[in-house]
N, C-alpha and C positions, 0 to 999 in steps of 0.2 A: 546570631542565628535566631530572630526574635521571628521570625515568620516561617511557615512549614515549606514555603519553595526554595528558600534558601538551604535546607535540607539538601535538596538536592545540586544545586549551585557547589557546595561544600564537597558534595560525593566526586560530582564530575572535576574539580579540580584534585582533591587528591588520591582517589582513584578510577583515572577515567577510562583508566582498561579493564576494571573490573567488573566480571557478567552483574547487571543490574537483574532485567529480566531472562528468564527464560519462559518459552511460551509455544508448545510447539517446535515446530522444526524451528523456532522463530528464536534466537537469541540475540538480545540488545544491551550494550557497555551501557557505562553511565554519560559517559561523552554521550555517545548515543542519545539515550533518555536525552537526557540538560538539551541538545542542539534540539531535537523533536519539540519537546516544551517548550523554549525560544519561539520556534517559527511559530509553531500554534498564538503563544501568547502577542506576538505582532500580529501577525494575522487578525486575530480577536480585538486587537484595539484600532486596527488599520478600518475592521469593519463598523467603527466606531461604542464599541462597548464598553462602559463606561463603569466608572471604580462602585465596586459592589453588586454591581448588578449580577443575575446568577445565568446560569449554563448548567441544564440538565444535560444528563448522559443516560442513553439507551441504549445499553450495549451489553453483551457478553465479558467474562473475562478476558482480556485480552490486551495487547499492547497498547494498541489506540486508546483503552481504559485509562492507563494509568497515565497515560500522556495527559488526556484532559483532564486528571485532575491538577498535574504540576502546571499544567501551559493556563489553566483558567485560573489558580490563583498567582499566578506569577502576571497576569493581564491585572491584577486588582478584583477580582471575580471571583461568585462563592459560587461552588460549585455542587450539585447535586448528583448522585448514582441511583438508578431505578432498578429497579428489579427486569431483567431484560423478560419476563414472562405475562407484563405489566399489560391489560386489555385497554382499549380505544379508550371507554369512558372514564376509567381512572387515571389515562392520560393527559387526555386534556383537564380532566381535575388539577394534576399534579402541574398542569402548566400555567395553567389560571391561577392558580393559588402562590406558587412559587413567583410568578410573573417574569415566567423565565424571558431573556430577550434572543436568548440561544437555545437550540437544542443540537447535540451532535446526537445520530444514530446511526445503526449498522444495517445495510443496506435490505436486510431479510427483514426488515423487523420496518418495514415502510407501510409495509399493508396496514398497521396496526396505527401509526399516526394519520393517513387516512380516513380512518375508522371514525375519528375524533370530529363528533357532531359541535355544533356552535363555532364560535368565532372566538382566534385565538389574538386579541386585538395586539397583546405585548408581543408576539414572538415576530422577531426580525430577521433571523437568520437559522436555517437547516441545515447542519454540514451532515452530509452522508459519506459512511466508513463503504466506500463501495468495492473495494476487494477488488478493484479492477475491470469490473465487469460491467461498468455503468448504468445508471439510473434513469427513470423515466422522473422526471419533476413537474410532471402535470397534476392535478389535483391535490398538491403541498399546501400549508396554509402560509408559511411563507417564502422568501426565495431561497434555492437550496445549491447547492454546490458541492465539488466532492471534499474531502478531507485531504485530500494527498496534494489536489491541486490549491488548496489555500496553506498547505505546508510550503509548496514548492513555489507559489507565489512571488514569495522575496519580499517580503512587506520591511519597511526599515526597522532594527533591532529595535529593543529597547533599551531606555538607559540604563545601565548599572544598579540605579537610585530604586530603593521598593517602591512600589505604587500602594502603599499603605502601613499602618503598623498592627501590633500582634491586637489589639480591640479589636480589630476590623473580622465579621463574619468571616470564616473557613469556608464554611458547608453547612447544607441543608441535609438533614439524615430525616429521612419520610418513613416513621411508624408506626403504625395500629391507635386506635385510641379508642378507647370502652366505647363511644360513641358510634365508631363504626369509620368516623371521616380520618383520613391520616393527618396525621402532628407532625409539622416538621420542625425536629431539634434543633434548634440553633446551635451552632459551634464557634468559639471564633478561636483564633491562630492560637494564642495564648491555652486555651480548654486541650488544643490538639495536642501541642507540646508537652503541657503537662502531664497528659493522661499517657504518652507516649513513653517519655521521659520515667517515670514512677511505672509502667510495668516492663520495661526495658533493665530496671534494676535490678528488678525481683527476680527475673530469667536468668539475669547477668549474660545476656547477648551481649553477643560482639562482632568487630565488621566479618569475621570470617563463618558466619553463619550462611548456611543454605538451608533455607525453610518453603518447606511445600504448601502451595495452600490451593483447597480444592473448594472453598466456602467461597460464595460471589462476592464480590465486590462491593454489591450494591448492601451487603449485608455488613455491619460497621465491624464487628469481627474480623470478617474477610477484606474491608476498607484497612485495616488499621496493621493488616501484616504487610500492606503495601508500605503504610505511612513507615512503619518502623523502620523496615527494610532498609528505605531511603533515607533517614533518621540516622541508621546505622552504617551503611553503606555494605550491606552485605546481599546478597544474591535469593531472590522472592522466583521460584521453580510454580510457575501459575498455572492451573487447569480450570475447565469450565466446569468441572464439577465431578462427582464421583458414583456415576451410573455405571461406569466400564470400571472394576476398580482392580481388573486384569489387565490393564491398559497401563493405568495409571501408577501400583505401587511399585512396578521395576523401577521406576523414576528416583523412587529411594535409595536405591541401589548405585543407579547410572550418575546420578546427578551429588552422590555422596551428602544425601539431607542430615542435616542435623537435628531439624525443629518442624514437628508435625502437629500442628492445630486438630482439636477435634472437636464435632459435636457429637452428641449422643446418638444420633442417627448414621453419622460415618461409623462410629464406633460399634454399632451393632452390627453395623455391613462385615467388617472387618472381621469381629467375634465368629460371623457366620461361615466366612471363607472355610475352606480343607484343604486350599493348598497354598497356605502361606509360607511363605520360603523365610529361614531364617535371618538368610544371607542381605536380607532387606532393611532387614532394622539395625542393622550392625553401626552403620553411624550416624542414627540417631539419639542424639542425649536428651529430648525433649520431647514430652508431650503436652497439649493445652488443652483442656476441655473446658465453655463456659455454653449458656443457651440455657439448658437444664441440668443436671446435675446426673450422674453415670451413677448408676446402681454399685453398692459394693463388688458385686459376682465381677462386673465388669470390670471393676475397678485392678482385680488379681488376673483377669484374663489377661489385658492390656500390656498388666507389668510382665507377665509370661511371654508374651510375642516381641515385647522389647526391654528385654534384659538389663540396658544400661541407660536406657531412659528416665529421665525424673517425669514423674507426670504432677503438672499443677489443675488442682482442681479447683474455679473460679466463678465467680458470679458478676454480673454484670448487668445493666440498662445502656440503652441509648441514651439515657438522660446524662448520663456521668460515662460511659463506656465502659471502665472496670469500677466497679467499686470493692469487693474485697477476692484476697488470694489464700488457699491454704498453702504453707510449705510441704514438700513432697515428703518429708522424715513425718510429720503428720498423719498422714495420710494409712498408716495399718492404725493409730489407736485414733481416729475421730473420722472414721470415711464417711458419712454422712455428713459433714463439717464442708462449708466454704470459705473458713479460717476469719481473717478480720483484714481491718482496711489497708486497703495498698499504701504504698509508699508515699508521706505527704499528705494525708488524708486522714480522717475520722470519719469512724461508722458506729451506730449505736441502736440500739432495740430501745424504741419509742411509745408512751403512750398519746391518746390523743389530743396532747397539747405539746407533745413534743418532747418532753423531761424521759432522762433515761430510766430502764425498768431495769428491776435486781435479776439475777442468773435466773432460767428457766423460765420468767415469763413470760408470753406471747403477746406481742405489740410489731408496730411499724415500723421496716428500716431506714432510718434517716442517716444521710450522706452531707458530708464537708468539706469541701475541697478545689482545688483550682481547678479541676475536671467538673465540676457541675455547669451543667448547661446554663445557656443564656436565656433560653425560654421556649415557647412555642410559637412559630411563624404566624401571625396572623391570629393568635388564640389568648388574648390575653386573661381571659377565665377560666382557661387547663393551666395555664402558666400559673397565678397564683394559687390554683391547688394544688400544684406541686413544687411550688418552691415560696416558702415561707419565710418571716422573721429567726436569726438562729441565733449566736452567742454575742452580737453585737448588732450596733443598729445598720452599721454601714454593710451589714450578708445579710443570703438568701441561700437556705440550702434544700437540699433534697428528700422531700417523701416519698418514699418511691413506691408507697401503696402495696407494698410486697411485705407480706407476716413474717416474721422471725420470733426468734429467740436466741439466749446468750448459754453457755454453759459459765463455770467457777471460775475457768483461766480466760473467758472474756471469748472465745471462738463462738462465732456463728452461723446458723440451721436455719437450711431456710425452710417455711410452713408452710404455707401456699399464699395463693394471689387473694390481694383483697376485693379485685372488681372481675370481672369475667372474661377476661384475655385469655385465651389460648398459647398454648406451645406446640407449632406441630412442625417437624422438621429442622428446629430450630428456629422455628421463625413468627411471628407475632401473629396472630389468628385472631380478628376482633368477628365475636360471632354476626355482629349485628350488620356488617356488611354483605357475610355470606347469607344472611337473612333474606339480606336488599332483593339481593339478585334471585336469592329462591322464590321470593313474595311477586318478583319479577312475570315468574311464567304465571299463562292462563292456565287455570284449573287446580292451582296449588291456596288452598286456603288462611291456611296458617305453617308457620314454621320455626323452629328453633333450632337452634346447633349448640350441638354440647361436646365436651371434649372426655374420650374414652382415655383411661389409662395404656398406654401400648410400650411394648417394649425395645419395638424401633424407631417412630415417628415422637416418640415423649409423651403425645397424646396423637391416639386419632380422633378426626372429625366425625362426627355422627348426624345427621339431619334428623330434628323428628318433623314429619310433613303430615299435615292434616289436610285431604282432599275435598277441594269444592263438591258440591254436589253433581253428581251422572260423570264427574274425572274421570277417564281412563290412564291416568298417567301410571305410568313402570318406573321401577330404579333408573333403568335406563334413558330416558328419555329425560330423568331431573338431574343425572350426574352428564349428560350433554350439555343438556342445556348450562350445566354449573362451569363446565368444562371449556364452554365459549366466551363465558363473562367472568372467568377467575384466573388470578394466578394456580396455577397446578397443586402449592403446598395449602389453599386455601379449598378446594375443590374435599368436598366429605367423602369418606371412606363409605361411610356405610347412610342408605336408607335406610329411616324406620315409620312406616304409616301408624297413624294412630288414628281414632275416631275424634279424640278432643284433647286437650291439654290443661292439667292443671289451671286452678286462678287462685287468687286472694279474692282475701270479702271486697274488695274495688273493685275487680275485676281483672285486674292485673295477671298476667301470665307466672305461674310459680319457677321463675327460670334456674332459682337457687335448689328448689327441689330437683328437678330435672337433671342436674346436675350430677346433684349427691347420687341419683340412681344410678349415673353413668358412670359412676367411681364407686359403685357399691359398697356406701357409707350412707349411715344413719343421716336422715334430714331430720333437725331441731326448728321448729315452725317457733319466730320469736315474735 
């Protein structure tokens, strides 16, 4: 089982009547799954796509999701998940840059590859998830076809034989980068399993798990309950997300969950409810929270509504997916703690050359492990600033630019971020994109975005916007226009006009000041 479709290969043979997904009214066995991912991955190669090439996916949660990702790397193909909220121009980014030769998308979400100005010279092939309803393929960039009909094709199997080994790229995971451009993580088979593997331990899952998960897909959190799922062969209860969460949590009930993934922004939703039922959490024994970290308060509420829950409280990157876990017996004497390194792994509080530091003091966390990523797609000078020289000459491990600290028995606190990335939602917030688009409109002259302390979002967004001269521009008219050109969780809560902004004796914008005000803490000018 050296490669992550084999996962599934393993599942459908010995339990292939067992529910894989649930998805809506929509329930599919693993027989199921495995034959869907078969036709796809013929199909994929019959269209001639060739070993490594990649296959983005624009989709929702949803079943066709998880098919692409087993059917494209069972084709020999790495595959990518977008954030289905993803605008025109950072789509064609993401496809130029990945050089995808695939794109599969879901038929609502057409208008938006459309959208996509210049020329997409690598993409060969559009499958559209058309839901039956059929598609107009005039104006595509390239030729398109539906999804169902290249399942139902009948392209010849493929052989038995893998079409690579566990080096070969996984997946491209697309996130934020101080720069503002997204980084796509390399992963390859070997990173997946490991990192799979070692926190599958920790949980001590097993195949008769039912775990809900309400986190996208395209988010490697909500990527990696799919992975395990299928890993393990237990049953993954999938929603597109938790805006109705009156909808959503009888499913705990109905569907008998075991294991409920959180972030802090679910978690607050949840906290806020009045009429949770108890009768809901009864066969849950698990919760997970990683993203940012749950306030203590939170942390006593949580265990309140679910009684016989362990909740693991965790920390993680894209760069490695988990890198450390607290045990849940932990968790009343160090709740600020996100414990130490997962299973198979070393994590250590670093100074800046990398040597570890004694208890309590404040330096960089550096990670070691077969879950360290392979680099950055296309970025060879992000790549060697975060993955260095480590305990021998033949590794390279991980600075993950993120402040800690250790207590006496070795447990670690995280501090904050060392460069200016955001958390809002959960999810990576590089301000300098949301700049982009604000510096975008006429009549906005200068702008910055800073991240507010909140106690649902992690951080909310803040814009400060300095108006050109005679601007008439309103809040209104700068959260439109953000609202056109943003994914939703990037999109700022709040206007702030200002007459000017902060500089350095350079001239420089003081963005580190700005900051400190939005978190109403002392700035130190060094």
């Amino acid at each position: 089982m050296h490669r992550v479709e084999h996962w599934l290969a393993r599942a459908a043979t010995e339990r292939p009547h067992h529910t894989a997904i649930v998805c809506g009214a929509q329930r599919l066995d693993y027989a199921g799954l495995h034959a869907q991912a078969e036709a796809l991955a013929a199909g994929l190669v019959h269209l001639g796509i060739e070993h490594g090439e990649r296959v983005l996916v624009l989709a929702e949660n949803r079943i066709e999701t998880c098919v692409a990702v087993f059917g494209s790397l069972r084709a020999g193909a790495v595959f990518s998940l977008l954030n289905p909220g993803t605008k025109a121009a950072k789509l064609g980014w993401l496809l130029r840059d990945s050089g995808a030769r695939v794109l599969v998308i879901q038929r609502s979400l057409l208008p938006v590859l459309r959208g996509v100005e210049g020329g997409l010279p690598e993409l060969h092939h559009v499958l559209v998830i058309d839901e039956g309803q059929g598609f107009e393929s005039a104006d595509l960039p390239a030729p398109a076809q539906a999804w169902q009909a290249l399942l139902d094709a009948g392209a010849p199997a493929l052989a038995p034989a893998s079409r690579g080994v566990d080096l070969d790229l996984a997946m491209l995971v697309y996130t934020s980068g101080s720069t503002g451009a997204p980084k796509g993580v390399m992963m390859h088979h070997a990173n997946v399993r490991f990192a799979a593997d070692s926190i599958c331990t920790y949980l001590e899952v097993g195949p008769d798990e039912v775990v809900l998960c309400v986190l996208p897909l395209a988010f490697d959190y909500g990527l990696y309950q799919l992975l395990m799922a299928v890993r393990c062969g237990y049953t993954l209860v999938l929603e597109r997300g938790f805006g109705f969460p009156m909808q959503v949590l009888p499913l705990l009930e109905r569907e008998q969950v075991t294991g409920f993934p959180l972030v802090p922004t679910v978690a607050a939703v949840l906290l806020q409810l009045r009429s949770f039922r108890p009768e809901w959490a009864r066969s849950v024994r698990f919760l997970t929270n990683t993203a940012a970290a749950l306030p203590p308060a939170h942390i006593e509420r949580l265990q309140a509504l679910f009684p016989q829950a362990r909740l693991f409280s965790m920390y993680g990157q894209t760069e490695s997916k988990r890198c450390t876990w607290l045990p849940p017996a932990e968790l009343a004497r160090r709740p600020g703690s996100v414990g130490f390194a997962i299973p198979g792994t070393e994590a250590w509080v670093a100074d800046a050359d990398g040597r570890p530091l004694p208890p309590g003091e404040v330096g960089q966390l550096v990670v070691r492990g077969g879950h360290v990523m392979q680099g950055y797609w296309n970025q060879p000078e992000a790549t060697a600033r975060a993955l260095k020289p480590g305990l021998w000459p033949w590794e390279r491990v991980l600075h993950t630019g993120d402040l800690f600290r250790a207590d006496e028995d070795g447990f670690l606190y995280f501090v904050g971020r060392r460069d200016d990335i955001l958390k809002s939602r959960g999810e990576k917030v590089a301000p300098k994109e949301v700049e982009a688009v604000l510096h975008a409109l006429p009549g906005v002259r200068e702008a910055v975005v800073v991240g507010v302390p909140d106690p649902v979002l992690g951080q909310a967004i803040r814009a400060l916007v300095v108006l050109a001269e005679g601007s008439t521009l309103g809040s209104r008219d700068i959260l439109a226009h953000c609202r056109a050109h943003l994914e939703d969780f990037m999109v700022p809560r709040e206007i702030e006009f200002r007459s000017d902004l902060p500089r350095t004796g350079t001239g420089k914008i003081q963005r580190a000041r700005l900051q400190a005000e939005a978190e109403g803490r002392m700035f130190v000018d060094d």
